[in-house]
C-alpha positions, 0 to 999 in steps of 0.5 A: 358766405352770407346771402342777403334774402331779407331784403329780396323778401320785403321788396317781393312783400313790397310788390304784392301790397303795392298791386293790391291797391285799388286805382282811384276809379275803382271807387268813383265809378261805382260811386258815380254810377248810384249818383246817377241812378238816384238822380233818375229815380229822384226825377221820374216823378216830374216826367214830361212824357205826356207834354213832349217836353224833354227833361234836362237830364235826358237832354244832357245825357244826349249831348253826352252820348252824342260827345262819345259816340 
């Protein structure tokens, strides 16, 4: 009698590579993340705090906030 355990053993190597995999946001939040950031640091020296005047990215991130929330 003959067993076939070389194919049940590439489709277990099979299983294991496919869920080692990274989903596509595991790399674009980060990403997104730091893009954001730079932009805030890159902004903080044109600050509107002493004219009351509100920045655009401070506007758009209200009516993102306000989209979600």
């Amino acid at each position: 009698m003959h067993t076939r355990s070389v194919p049940s053993a590439r489709r277990a190597s099979a299983t294991t590579v496919a869920s080692t995999r990274l989903h596509w946001w595991a790399l674009a939040l980060p990403a997104l993340a730091f893009g954001l950031l730079l932009l805030l640091l890159a902004g903080s020296g044109e600050a509107h705090a002493a004219t009351g005047e509100v920045s655009g990215l401070v506007h758009v991130a209200e009516q993102v906030l306000r989209a979600v929330g």
